[in-house]
C-alpha positions as CSV (number, residue, x, y, z in Angstrom):
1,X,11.4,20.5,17.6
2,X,10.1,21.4,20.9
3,X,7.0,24.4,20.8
4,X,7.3,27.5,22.4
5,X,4.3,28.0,24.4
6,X,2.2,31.5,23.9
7,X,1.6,33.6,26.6
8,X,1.8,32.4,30.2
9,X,4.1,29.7,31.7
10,X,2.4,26.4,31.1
11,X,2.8,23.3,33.2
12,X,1.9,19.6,31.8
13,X,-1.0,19.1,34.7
14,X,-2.8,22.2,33.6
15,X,-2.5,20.6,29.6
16,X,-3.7,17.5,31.2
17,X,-7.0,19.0,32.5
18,X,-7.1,20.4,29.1
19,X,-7.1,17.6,27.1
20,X,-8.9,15.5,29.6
21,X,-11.9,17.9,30.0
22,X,-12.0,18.5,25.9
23,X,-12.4,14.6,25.5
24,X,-14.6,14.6,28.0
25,X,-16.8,17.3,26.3
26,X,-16.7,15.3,23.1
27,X,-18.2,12.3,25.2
28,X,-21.1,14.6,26.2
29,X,-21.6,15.6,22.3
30,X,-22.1,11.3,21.8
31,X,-24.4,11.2,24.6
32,X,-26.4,14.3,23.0
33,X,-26.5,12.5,19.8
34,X,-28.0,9.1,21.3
35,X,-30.2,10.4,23.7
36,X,-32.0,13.0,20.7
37,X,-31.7,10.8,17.6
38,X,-34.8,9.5,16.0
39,X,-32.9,6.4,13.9
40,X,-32.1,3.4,16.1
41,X,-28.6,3.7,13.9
42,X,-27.9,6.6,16.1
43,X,-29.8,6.0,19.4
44,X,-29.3,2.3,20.1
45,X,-26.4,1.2,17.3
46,X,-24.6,4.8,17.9
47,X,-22.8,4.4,14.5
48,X,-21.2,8.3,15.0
49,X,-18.8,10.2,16.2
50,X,-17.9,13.0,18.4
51,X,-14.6,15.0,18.4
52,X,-13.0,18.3,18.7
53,X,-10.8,19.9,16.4
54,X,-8.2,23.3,16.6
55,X,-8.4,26.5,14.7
56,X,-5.6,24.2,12.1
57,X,-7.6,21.6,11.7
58,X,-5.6,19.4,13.6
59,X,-7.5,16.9,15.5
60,X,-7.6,17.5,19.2
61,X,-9.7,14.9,21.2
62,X,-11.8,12.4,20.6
63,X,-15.1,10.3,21.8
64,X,-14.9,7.1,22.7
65,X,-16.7,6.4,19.2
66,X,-16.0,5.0,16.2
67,X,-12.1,4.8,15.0
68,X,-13.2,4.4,11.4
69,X,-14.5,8.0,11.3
70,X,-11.5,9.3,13.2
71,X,-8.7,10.1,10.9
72,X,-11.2,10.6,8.0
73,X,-12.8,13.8,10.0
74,X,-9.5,16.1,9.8
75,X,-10.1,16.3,6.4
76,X,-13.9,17.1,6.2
77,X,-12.4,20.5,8.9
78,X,-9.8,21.2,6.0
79,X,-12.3,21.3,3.5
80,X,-14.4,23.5,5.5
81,X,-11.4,25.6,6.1
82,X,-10.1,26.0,2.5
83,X,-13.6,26.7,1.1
84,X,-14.5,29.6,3.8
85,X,-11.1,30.5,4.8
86,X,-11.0,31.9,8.6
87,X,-12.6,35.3,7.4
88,X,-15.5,33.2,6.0
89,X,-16.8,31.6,9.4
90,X,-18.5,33.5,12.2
91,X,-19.3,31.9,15.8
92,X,-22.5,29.5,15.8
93,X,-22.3,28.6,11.8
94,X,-22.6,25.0,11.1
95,X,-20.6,23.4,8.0
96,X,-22.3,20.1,6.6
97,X,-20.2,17.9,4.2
98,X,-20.3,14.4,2.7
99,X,-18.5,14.3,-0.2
100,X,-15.4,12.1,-0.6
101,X,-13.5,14.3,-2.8
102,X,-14.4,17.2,-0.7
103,X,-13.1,16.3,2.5
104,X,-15.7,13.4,2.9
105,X,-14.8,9.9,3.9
106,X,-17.9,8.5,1.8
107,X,-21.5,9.7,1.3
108,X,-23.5,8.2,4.1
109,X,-20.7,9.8,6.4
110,X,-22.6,13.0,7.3
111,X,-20.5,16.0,9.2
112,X,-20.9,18.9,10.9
113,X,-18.4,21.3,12.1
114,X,-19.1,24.3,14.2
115,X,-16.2,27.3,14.6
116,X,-15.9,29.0,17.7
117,X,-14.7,31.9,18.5
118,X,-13.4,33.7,21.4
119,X,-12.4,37.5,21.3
120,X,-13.3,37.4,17.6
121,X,-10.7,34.8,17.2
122,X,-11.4,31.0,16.0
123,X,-10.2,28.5,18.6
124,X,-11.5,25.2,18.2
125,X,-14.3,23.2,16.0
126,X,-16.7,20.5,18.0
127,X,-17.3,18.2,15.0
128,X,-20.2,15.3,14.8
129,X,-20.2,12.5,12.1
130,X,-22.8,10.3,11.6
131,X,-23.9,7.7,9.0
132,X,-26.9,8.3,7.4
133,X,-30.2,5.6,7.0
134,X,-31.0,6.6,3.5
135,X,-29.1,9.3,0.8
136,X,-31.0,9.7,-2.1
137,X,-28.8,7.6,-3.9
138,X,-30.3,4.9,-6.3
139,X,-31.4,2.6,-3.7
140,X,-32.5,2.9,-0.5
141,X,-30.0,2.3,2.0
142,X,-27.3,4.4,0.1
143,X,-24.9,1.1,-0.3
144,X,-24.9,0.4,-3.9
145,X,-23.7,-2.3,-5.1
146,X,-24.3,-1.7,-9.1
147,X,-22.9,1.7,-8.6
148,X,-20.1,3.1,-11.4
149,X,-19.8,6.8,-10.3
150,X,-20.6,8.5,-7.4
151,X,-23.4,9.8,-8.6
152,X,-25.1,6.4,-8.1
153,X,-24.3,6.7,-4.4
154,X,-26.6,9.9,-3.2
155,X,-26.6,13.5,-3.1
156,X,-23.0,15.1,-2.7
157,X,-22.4,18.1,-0.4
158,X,-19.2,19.9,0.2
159,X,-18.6,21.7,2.6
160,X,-22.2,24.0,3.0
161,X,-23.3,26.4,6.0
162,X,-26.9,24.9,7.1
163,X,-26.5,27.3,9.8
164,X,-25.2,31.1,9.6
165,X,-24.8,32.6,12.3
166,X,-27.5,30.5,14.9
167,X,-29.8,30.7,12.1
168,X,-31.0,27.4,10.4
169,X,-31.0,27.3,6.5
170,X,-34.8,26.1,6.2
171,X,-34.0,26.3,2.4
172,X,-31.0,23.7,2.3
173,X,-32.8,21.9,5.4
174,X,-35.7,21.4,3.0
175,X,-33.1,20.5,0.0
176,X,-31.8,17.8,1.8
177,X,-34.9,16.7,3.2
178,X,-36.8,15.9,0.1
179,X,-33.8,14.2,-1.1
180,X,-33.8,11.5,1.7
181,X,-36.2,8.4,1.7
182,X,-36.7,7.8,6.0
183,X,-38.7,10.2,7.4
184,X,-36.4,10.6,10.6
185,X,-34.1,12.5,8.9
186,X,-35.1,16.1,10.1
187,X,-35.2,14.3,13.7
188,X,-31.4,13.0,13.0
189,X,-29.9,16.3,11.5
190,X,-31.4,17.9,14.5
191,X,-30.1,15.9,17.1
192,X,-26.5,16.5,15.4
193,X,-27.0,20.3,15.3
194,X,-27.7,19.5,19.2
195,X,-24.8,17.8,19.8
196,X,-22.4,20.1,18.2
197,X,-24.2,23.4,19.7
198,X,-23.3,21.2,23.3
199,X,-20.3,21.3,22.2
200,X,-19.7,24.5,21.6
201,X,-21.0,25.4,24.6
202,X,-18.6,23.5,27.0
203,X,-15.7,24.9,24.6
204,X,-16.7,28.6,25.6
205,X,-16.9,27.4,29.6
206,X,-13.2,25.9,29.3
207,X,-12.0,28.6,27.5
208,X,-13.3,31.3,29.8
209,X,-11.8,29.5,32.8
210,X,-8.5,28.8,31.5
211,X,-7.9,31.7,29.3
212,X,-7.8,31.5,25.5
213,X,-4.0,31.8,25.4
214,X,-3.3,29.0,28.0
215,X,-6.0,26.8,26.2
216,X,-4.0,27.2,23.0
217,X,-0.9,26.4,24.8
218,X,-2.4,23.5,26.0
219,X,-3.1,22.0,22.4
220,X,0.1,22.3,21.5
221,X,1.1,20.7,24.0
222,X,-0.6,18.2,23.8
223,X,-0.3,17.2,20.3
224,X,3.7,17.6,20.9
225,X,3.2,15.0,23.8
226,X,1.2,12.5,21.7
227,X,4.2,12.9,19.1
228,X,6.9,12.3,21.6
229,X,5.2,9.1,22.8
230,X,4.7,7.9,19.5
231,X,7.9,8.1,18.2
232,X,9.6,6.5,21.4
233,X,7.4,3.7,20.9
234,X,8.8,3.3,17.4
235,X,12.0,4.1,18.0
236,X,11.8,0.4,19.8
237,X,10.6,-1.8,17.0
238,X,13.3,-2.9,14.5
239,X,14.8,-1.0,11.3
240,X,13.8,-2.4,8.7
241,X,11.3,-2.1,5.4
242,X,8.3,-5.0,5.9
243,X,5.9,-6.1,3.6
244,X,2.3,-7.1,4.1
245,X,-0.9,-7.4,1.5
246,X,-4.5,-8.3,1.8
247,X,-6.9,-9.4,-0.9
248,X,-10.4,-8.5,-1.7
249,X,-12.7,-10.8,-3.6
250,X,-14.4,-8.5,-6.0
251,X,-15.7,-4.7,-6.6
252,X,-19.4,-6.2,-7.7
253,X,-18.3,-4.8,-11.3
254,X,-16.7,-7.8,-12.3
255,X,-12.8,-7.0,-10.6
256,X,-11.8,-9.8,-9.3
257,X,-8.9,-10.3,-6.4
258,X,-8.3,-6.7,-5.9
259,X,-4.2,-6.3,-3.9
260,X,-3.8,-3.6,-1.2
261,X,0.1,-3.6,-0.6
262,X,1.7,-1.8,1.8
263,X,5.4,-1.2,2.6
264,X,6.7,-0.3,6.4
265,X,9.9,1.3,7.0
266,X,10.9,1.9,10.3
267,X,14.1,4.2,10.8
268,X,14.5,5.4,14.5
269,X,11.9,7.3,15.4
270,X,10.3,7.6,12.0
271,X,7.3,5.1,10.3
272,X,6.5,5.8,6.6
273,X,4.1,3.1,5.5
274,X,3.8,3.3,1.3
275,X,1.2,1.7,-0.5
276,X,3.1,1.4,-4.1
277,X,1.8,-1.4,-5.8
278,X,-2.1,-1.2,-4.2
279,X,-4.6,-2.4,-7.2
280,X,-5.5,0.3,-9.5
281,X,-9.1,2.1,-8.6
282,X,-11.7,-0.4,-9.7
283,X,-15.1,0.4,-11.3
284,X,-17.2,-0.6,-8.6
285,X,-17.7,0.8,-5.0
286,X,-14.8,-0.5,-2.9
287,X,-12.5,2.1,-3.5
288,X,-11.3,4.1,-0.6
289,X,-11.2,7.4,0.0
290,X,-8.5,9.2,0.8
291,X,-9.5,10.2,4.0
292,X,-10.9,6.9,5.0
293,X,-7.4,5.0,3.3
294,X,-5.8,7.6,6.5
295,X,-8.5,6.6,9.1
296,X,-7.8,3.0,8.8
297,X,-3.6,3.8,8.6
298,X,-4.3,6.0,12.1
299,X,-6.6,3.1,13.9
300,X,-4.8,0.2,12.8
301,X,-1.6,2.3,14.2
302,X,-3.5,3.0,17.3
303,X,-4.5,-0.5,18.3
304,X,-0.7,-1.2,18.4
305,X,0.0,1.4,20.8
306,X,0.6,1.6,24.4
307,X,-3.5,2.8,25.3
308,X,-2.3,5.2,27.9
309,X,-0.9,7.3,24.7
310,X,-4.0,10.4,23.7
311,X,-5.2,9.7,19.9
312,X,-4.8,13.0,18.3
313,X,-2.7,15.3,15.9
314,X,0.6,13.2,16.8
315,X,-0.1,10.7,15.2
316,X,-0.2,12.0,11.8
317,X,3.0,14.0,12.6
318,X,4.8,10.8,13.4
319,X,4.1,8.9,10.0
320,X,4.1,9.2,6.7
321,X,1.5,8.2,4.7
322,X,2.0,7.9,0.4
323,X,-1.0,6.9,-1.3
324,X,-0.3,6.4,-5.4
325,X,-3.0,8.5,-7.1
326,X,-5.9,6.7,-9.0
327,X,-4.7,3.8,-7.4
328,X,-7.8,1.9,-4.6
329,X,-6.5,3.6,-2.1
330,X,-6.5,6.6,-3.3
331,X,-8.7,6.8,-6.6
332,X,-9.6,10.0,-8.8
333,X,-12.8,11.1,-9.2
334,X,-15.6,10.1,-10.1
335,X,-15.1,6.6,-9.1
336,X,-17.6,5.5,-6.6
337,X,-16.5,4.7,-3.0
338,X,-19.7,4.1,-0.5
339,X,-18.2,0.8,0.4
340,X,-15.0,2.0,1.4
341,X,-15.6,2.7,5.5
342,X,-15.7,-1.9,5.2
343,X,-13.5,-2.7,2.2
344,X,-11.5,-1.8,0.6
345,X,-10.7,0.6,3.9
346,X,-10.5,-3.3,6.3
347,X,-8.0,-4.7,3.8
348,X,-6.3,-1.3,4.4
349,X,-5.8,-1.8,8.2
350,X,-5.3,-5.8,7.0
351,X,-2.5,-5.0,5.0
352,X,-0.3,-2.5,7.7
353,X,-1.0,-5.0,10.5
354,X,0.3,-7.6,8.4
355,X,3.6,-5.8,7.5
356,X,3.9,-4.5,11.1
357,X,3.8,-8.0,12.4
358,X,7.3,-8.9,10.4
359,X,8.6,-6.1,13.0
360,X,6.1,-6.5,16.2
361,X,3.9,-9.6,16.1
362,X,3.0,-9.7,19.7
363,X,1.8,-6.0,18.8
364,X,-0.1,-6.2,15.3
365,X,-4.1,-6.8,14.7
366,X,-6.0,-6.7,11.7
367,X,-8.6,-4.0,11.9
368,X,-11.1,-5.8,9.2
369,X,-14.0,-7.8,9.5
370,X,-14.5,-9.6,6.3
371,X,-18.1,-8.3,5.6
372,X,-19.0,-7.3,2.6
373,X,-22.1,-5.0,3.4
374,X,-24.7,-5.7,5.5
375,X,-28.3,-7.6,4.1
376,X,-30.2,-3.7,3.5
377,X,-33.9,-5.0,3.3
378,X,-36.4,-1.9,2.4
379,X,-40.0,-1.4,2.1
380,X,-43.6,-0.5,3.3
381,X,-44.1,-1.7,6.7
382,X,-47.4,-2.9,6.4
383,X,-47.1,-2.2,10.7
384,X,-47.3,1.5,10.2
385,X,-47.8,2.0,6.5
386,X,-43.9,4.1,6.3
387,X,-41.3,3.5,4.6
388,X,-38.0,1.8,6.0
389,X,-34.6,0.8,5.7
390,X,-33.5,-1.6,7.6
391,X,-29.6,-1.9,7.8
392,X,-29.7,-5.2,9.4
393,X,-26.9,-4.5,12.4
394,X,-27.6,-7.0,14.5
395,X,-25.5,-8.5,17.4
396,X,-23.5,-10.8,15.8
397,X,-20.2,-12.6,16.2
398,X,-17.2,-13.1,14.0
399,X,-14.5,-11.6,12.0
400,X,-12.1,-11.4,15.4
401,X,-8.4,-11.9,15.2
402,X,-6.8,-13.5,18.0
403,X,-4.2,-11.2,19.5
404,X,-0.9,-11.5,21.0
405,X,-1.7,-13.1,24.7
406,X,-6.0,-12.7,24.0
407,X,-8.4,-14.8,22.3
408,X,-10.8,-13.3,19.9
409,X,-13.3,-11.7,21.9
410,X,-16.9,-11.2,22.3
411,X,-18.6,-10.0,18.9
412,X,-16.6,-8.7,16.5
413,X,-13.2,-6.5,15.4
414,X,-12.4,-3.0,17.9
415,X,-11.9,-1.1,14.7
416,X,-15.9,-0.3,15.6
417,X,-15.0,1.2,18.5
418,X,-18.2,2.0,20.7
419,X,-20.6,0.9,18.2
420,X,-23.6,-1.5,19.7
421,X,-25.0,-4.4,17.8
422,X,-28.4,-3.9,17.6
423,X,-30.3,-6.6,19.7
424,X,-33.1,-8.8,18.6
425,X,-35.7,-7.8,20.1
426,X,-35.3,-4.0,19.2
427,X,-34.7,-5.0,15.8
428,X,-38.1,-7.6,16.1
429,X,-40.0,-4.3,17.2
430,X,-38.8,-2.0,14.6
431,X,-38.8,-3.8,11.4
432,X,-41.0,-6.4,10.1
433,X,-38.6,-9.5,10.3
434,X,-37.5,-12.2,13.4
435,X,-34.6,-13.7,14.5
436,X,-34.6,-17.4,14.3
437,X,-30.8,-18.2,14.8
438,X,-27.8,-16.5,16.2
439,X,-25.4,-18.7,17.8
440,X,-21.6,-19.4,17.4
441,X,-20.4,-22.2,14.5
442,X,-18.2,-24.4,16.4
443,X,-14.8,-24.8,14.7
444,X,-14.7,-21.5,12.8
445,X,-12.5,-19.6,14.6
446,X,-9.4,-20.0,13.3
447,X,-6.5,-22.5,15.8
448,X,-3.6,-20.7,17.7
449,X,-1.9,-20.0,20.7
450,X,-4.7,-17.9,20.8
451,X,-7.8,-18.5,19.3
452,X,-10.1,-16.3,16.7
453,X,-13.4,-15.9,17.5
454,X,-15.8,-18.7,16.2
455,X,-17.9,-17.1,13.9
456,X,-22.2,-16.9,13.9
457,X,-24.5,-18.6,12.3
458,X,-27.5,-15.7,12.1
459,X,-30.9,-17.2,10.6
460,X,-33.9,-14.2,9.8
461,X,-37.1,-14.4,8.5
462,X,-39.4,-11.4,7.0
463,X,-42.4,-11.1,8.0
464,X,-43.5,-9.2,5.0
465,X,-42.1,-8.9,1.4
466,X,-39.2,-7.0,1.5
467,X,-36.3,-6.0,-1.2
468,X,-32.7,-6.9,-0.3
469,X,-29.3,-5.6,-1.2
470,X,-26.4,-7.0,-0.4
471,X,-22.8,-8.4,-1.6
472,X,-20.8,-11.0,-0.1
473,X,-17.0,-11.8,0.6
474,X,-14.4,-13.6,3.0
475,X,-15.4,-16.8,1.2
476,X,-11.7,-16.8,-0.7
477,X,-10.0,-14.9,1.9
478,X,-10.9,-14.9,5.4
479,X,-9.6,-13.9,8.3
480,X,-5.7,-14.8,8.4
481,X,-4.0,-15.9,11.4
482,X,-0.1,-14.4,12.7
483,X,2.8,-15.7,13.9
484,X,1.6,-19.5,12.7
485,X,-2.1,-18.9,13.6
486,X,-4.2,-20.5,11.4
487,X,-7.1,-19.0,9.1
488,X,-10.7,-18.9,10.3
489,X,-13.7,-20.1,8.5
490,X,-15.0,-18.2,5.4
491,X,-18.4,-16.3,5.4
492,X,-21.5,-17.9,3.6
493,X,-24.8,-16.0,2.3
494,X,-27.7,-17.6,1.6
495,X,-30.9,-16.2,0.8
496,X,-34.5,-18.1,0.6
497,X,-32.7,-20.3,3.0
498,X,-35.0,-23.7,3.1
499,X,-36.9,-23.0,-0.1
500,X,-36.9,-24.5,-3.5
501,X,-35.7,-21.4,-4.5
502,X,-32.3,-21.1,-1.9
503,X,-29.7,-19.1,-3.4
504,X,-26.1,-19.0,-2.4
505,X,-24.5,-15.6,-3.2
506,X,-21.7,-15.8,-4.7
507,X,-20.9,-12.0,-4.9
508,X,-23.5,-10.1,-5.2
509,X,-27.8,-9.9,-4.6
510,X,-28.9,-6.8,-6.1
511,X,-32.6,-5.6,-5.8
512,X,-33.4,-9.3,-4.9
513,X,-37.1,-9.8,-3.6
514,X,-37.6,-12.0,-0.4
515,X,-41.8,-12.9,0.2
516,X,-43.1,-13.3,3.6
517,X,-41.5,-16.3,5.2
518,X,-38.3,-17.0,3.6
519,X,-35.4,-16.4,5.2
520,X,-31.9,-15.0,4.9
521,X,-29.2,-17.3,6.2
522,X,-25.6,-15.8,7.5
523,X,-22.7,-18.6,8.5
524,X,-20.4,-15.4,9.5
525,X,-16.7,-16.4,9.5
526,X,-14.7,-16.7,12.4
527,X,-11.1,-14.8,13.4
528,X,-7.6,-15.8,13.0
529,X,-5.5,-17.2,15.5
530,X,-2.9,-16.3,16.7
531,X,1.0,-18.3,17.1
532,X,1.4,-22.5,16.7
533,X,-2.0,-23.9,17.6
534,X,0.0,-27.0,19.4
535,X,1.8,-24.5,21.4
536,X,-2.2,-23.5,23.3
537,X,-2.6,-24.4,26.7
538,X,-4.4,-28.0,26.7
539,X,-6.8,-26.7,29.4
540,X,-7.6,-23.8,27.7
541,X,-8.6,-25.9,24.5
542,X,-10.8,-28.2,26.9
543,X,-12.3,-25.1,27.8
544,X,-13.6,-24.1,24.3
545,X,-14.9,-27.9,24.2
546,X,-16.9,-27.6,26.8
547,X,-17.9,-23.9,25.7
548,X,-18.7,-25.7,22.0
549,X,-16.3,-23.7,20.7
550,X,-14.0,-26.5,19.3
551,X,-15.1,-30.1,18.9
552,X,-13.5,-32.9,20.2
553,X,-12.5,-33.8,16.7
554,X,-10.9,-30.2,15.8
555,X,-9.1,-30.4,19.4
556,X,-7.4,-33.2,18.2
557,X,-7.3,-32.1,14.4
558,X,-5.8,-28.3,15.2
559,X,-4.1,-28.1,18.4
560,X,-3.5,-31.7,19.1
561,X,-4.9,-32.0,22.4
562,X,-7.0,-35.3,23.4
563,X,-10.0,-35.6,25.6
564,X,-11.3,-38.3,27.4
565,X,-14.9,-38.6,25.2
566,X,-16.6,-39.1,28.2
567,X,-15.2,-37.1,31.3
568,X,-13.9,-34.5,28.9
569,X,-10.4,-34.3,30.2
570,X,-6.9,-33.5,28.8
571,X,-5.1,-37.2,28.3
572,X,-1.9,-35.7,29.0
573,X,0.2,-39.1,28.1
574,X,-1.7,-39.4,24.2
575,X,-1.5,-35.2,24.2
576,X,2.0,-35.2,24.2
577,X,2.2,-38.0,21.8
578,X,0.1,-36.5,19.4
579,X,1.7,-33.4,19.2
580,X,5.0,-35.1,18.9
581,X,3.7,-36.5,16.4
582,X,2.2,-33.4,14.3
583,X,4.9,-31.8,14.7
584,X,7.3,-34.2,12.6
585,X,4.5,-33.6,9.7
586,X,3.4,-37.4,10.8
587,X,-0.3,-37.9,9.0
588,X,-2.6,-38.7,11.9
589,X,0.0,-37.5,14.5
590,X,0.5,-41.6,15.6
C-alpha cells in the first residue's frame, strides 16, 4: 500500500538526491573511520561499516562496506530504541552495543549509534560497526574456539550511552579499556565516535536544506521504491517451494556435520525463505545470531538482484524470514556465537543460494568462503616490547564461486564487500612474521562453464615465538558448484610446516605454540564452478593453461579440451572427440 507523503508535494528526483546524498554521507563516515583508526583492521583491512538509519529503525543507506554487518545493524538501533525509548535519547548521545542477544550480531562486532534530532524531534541515526582486535574474552583475539557460553567470548554490552549529551563517559571509556588486551583500543573507539559525530553532522546540513518534513517524505519513499523493485523482480522467478542445505564440519565441541536447511517459496510478488529443519544450536561457537542469520538472508538476496535496486528497509518488507528458536540459526541464550559472522552465518547464505538456484540459476551465488577462522597468532613483539594480535588477514585467494556468465574472480567471495586483504609487506612491518608463499594451486578451482577461483597456497613463518588459534574446515565440504559445476578443492591447515613436528589440523589448534622459524602452511580451497564443464569455451580453458590455472592434464580430465603439449593449442578434431566421448560416460573419453 502506497504511503502518503507528509507535508509538501514530493517528487521522485528530490527523494533521489535524498537517498543519494545520505549514502553518500555514510561513505564519508568509512573514510573517517580509515583515515583516524589506530588498528590496521580498520585503516588498511577496513573490516567496518558505515550506515544510516530512521527515527524506526529502519535501515536507510548504506556504505559501500561490509554486507555481513548490514542486516545485522537494524537490530543493534532496535535495541537501542527499546532500551531508551525516544524520550530516553537526546541529540549528540552515543549508544555502544555488542551483545548478540541484545541487538548484537556477535561480540567483536562493536556499534555505535548516534540520534539526531531536529526541532526536538529524532530523525535519523548515523550508525558505525566495527570488529574489534581483542575483547577481553579468554583469549586474545576474541575467537574462541574452546568457548561453551558466551561468557567465554568477551565482555557483553547492551545497548550503553558512552556519550550523553557531547560528553564522553571517561568512566565506561575506562571500563572498557582495561578490559581489552591492544593498546589501540582508545585510538579505535575514538576514531568511531569521529565517524559517527561526521555523520551527524552532514545529517543536520541535509536536513536544514531540504526541510525536516520533505527529508522524511523522502525516506519513505524511498524504502517504498526499494520494495516495489524488489517484489517485481520476484514476481518474475517461478512459483514454487525450493529446497537447498549446506553442511558444516564441526562446532570445535565435538558436533559433527551440523545441516542449515532452508525452504523458498515464491508466490507472486512474495519470498518467504524458512529454515525448519536447520541443526539444533550446538555447544560450540558457530551458532548464529539472529541478527547475523538476517544479514546473511539480506546479502545473499542482494547479490541476486538487479544492482541498480538501493539496499535498504525494502528488503526486509519484501520477505519473510522464520528462524525455529534454539535452533543454529537462531539459538537461545547463553550459547556462544563469535564465529557466526563465517559459519555458521556462510552456510546460511550457502543454503538460500542453493534453494534459489532450483528457481534462478543464472541468478544465485553462495555468499560463503569455507574458512573456518583465521590463524590468530598473539604475543610480545620482541620489536617494540607490546603486546599484539595478529588476525592474519592477508591477501589471499579462494573460496569464489563461479557465477552465471563470470569466472571466480580475483581473491575471494563479495559477501566482504569493501573489505582489503591486508598485503605482505604491511603485515611483514607490523607483526613479527613473513610471507614465504602466496600463490594460486593449479587445479583447485572447481570445472564449469565457468570456472571457480583456484584457491592459494599461503606459506608464513614467525619470526618470534608466537601462540596460535585457529580451527579448520571445507576439508569435507567445499565449495559446491551450480547448474552441473563441479566442487572445488578442499582447504588444508598445516602447522610446523617442514618440521619433525608438522601437524595437520584436523579441526581445531587451540593455544598451540609455534617457535621462531616454523611455519604455518594454508592450501586455501578453490570456488565452484559453474554449468557442464565440457560445455566451457575451449579457448577460454587454454587460457587458464597458460595462466596455470588448469593443467594440461585437468584440461583434458575436467572439461575435455586437448592441447597441443607443445604449442599449447586447442586440437579441435581430438576436442570434439573427447567430449563426445565423456559425455556417453566412456572411461578415458576414447
Amino acid at each position: 500500500m502506497k504511503r502518503k507523503a507528509r507535508g509538501p508535494a514530493l517528487d521522485p528526483i528530490t527523494a533521489e538526491v535524498v537517498r543519494c546524498s545520505l549514502e553518500t554521507i555514510a561513505d564519508e563516515m568509512g573514510v573517517t573511520m580509515m583515515r583516524t583508526a589506530t588498528t590496521p583492521t580498520f585503516s588498511e583491512s577496513h573490516d567496518f561499516s558505515t550506515a544510516i538509519f530512521d527515527w524506526r529503525g529502519w535501515m536507510i543507506a548504506l556504505a559501500q562496506a561490509l554486507p555481513i554487518h548490514m542486516g545485522a545493524c537494524k537490530f543493534s538501533v532496535l535495541a537501542a530504541l527499546e532500551q531508551f525509548g525516544a524520550d530516553g535519547l537526546h541529540d549528540e548521545d552515543i549508544i555502544l552495543v555488542n551483545d548478540p542477544y541484545h541487538g548484537g550480531s556477535h561480540i567483536p562486532d562493536w556499534t555505535l549509534i548516534s540520534p539526531v534530532f531536529v526541532e526536538g524531534e529524532l530523525v535519523l541515526f548515523p550508525v558505525t560497526r566495527a570488529h574489534q582486535d581483542d575483547t577481553g574474552a579468554t583469549v586474545p583475539g576474541g575467537y574462541n574456539p574452546m568457548a561453551t557460553e558466551i561468557w567465554h567470548e568477551g565482555l557483553r554490552i547492551p545497548p550503553i550511552k558512552i556519550c550523553q549529551r557531547g560528553e564522553l563517559r571517561e568512566d565506561l571509556v575506562k571500563m572498557l579499556e582495561i578490559n581489552q588486551r591492544c593498546p589501540t583500543f582508545r585510538g579505535d573507539l575514538q576514531a568511531m565516535i569521529a565517524s559517527n559525530r561526521v555523520g551527524a553532522r552532514r545529517i543536520r546540513e541535509l536536513v536544514a536544506r531540504y526541510g525536516k518534513e520533505t527529508v522524511k517524505a523522502c525516506l519513505d519513499y524511498i524504502v517504498d521504491y526499494t520494495e516495489r523493485r524488489i517484489r517485481a523482480e520476484i514476481a518474475t522467478w517461478p512459483d514454487g517451494v525450493y529446497h537447498g542445505e549446506a553442511y558444516l564440519e564441526h562446532d570445535c565441541q565435538g558436533t559433527r556435520d551440523i545441516v542449515i536447511r532452508a525452504s523458498a517459496e515464491i508466490a507472486g510478488d512474495h519470498l518467504r525463505i524458512d529454515f525448519a529443519g536447520s541443526h539444533p544450536q550446538v555447544r560450540g561457537f558457530v551458532n548464529s545470531s539472529l541478527p547475523n542469520t538476517y544479514s546473511y538472508v539480506f546479502l545473499t538476496l542482494c547479490s541476486m538482484i538487479d544492482d541498480s535496486i538501493p539496499k535498504n528497509e525494502g528488503v526486509f518488507r519484501a520477505v519473510e524470514v522464520l528462524l525455529p528458536p534454539g535452533s543454529v540459526v537462531n539459538p537461545n541464550p547463553p550459547a556462544p556465537c563469535t564465529a557466526c559472522t563465517l559459519h555458521a552465518g556462510g552456510e546460511i547464505g550457502e543454503a538460500v543460494a542453493f534453494a534459489l538456484a532450483q528457481a534462478v540459476p543464472d541468478k544465485a551465488y553462495p555468499q560463503n568462503i569455507k574458512l573456518g577462522m583465521p590463524i590468530i597468532t598473539f604475543g610480545i613483539d620482541s620489536r617494540t616490547g607490546e603486546f599484539y594480535v595478529d588476525q592474519n588477514i592477508d591477501m589471499v585467494g579462494g573460496w569464489c564461486n563461479a557465477a552465471y556468465g563470470v569466472d571466480g574472480w580475483g581473491a575471494i567471495a563479495p559477501f566482504f564487500g569493501a573489505m582489503t586483504m591486508a598485503t605482505a609487506e604491511l603485515g611483514e612491518l607490523l607483526y613479527p612474521s613473513r610471507i614465504l608463499s602466496r600463490e594460486y594451486t593449479t587445479d583447485s578451482g572447481g570445472p564449469g562453464e565457468w570456472r571457480g577461483l583456484p584457491g592459494t597456497l599461503v606459506e608464513k613463518e614467525m619470526l618470534q615465538p608466537v601462540i596460535a588459534n585457529t580451527y579448520v574446515i571445507g576439508t569435507r565440504y567445499p565449495h559446491r558448484g551450480i547448474a552441473g559445476g563441479k566442487a572445488g578443492a578442499p582447504n588444508r591447515l598445516v602447522l610446523n610446516a617442514g618440521s619433525a613436528n608438522e601437524m595437520l589440523v584436523q579441526e581445531t589448534s587451540f593455544m598451540t605454540p609455534l617457535a621462531a622459524g616454523q611455519r604455518a602452511q594454508f592450501q586455501i580451497g578453490g570456488g565452484g564452478g559453474w554449468g557442464d564443464p565440457l560445455e566451457r569455451d575451449p579457448q577460454a580453458v587454454r587460457e587458464d593453461v597458460l595462466d596455470e590455472y588448469v593443467s594440461l592434464e585437468g584440461a583434458a580430465r575436467d572439461y575435455g579440451v586437448v592441447l597441443d603439449p607443445k604449442t599449447l593449442t586447442v586440437d579441435e578434431k581430438a576436442t570434439a572427440e573427447l567430449r563426445a566421448g565423456q559425455r556417453r560416460g566412456v572411461e578415458g573419453g576414447r
